[in-house]
C-alpha positions in Angstrom: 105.1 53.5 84.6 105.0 54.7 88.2 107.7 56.8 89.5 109.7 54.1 92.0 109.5 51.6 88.6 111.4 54.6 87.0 113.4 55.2 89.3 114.6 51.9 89.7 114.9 51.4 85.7 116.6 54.4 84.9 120.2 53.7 83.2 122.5 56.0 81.4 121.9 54.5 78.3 124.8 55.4 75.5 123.7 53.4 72.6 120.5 54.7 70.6 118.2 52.8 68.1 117.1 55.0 64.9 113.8 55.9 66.2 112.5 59.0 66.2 111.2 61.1 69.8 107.8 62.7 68.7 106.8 66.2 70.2 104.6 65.2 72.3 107.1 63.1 74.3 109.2 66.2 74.4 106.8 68.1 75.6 106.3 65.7 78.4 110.0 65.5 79.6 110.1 69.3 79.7 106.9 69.9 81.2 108.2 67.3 84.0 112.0 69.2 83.8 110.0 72.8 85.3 107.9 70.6 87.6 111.2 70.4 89.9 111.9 72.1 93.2 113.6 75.8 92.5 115.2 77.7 95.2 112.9 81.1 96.3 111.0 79.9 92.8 113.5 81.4 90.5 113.2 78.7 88.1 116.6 79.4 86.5 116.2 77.0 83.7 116.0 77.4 79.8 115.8 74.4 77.5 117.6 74.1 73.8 116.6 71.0 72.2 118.9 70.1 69.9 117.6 67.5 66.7 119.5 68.2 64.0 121.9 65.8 63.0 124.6 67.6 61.9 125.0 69.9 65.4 124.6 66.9 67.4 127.8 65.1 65.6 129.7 68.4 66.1 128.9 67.9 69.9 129.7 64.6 69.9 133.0 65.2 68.1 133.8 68.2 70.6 132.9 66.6 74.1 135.0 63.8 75.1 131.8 62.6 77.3 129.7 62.8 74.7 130.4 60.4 71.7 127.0 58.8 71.9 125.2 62.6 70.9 126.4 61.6 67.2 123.6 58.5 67.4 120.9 60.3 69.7 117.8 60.8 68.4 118.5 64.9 70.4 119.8 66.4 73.3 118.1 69.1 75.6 120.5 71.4 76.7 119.6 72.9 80.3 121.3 76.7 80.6 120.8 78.9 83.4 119.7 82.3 83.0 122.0 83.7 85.4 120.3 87.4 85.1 117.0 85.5 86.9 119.0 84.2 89.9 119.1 86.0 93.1 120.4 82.9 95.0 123.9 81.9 93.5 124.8 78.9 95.9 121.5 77.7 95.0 120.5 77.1 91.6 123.2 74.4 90.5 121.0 72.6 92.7 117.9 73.7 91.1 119.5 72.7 87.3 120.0 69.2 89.1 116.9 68.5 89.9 115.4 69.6 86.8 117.9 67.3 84.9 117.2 64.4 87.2 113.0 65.1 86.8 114.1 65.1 82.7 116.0 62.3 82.7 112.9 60.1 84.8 110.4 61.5 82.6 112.4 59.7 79.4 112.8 56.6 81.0 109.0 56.8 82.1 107.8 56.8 78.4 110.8 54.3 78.0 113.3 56.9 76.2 116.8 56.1 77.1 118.7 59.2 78.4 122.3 60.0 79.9 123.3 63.4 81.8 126.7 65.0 80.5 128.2 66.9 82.8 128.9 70.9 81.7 129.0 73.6 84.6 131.3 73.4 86.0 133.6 72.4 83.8 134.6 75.4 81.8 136.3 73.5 79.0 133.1 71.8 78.4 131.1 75.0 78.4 133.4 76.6 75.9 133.1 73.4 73.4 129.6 73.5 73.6 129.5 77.5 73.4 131.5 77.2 69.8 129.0 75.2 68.8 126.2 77.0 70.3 126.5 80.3 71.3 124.2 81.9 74.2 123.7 85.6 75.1 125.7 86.8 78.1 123.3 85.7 81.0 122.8 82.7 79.9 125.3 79.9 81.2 125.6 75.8 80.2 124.6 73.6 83.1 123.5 70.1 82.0 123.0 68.1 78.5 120.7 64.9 78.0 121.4 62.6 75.1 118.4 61.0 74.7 116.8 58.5 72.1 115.3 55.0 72.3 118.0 52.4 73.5 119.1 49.8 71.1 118.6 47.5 73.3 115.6 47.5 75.7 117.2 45.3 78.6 119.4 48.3 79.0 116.7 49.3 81.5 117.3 46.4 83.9 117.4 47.3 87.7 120.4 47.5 89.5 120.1 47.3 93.0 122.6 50.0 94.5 120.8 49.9 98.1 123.7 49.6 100.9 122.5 50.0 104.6 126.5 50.8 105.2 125.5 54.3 104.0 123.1 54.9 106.3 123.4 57.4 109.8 120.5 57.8 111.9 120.9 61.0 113.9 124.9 61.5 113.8 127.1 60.0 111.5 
């Protein structure tokens, strides 16, 4: 698939068929999650993937976003090492971007995917931390429920194009 076909397919998709994501495909949507742009080239990102079963029902029993963890085939968990950033107002937009670059990757090897919000939510980050527990410098930005949809028109284009939004050279 090329990248405006996943562009245009990719869905949050909350409902997950049984199948299992191999390694290889992981390896894939985190090889194309460092690929993104990173302010001064800190690269603030690390990556827990999260398969077992049991953690990802406690997730999906703490976060109120994130019922559909409990039927994910995993979730990658994208913290920032905040000891490695030497641009604060920048790297929430670095995490972005490498949670966007995951999330296309998935629905490129047709892997359904759906972004729940942590940082900055500090209830959210606490949840998660009494499940999962990170060393100091470390810091939750981003999870990704990901697994094969249950359904596979769930990756149908929506066209959400509107001219109205659009200012050339002052608003």
């Amino acid at each position: 698939m090329d990248i405006f076909e996943a562009i245009k397919k990719r869905r949050s998709i909350r409902k997950f068929s049984n199948k299992e994501i191999s390694k290889q495909e992981i390896d894939v949507m985190l090889r194309m999650a460092m690929q993104a742009p990173t302010a001064r080239g800190e690269k603030p990102w690390h990556f827990i993937v999260i398969s077992d079963k049991v953690v990802l029902k406690e997730l999906s029993y703490a976060l109120s976003n994130g019922r559909m963890l409990a039927e994910a085939a995993l979730c990658i968990i994208l913290v920032t090492d905040k000891a490695s950033v030497t641009s604060p107002d920048l790297y929430p937009q670095d995490m972005a971007a490498s949670t966007q670059n995951l999330m296309l990757a998935a629905t490129a090897l047709n892997i359904g995917s759906v972004w729940l919000g942590t940082f900055p939510n500090k209830e959210r980050m606490a949840k998660v931390e009494s499940i999962i527990s990170l060393p100091d410098n470390f810091e939750y930005f981003s999870m990704v429920a990901l697994g094969y949809p249950k359904d596979e028109s769930d990756f149908k284009f929506i066209d959400k194009y509107d001219p109205s939004r659009i200012h050339y050279d002052r608003f």
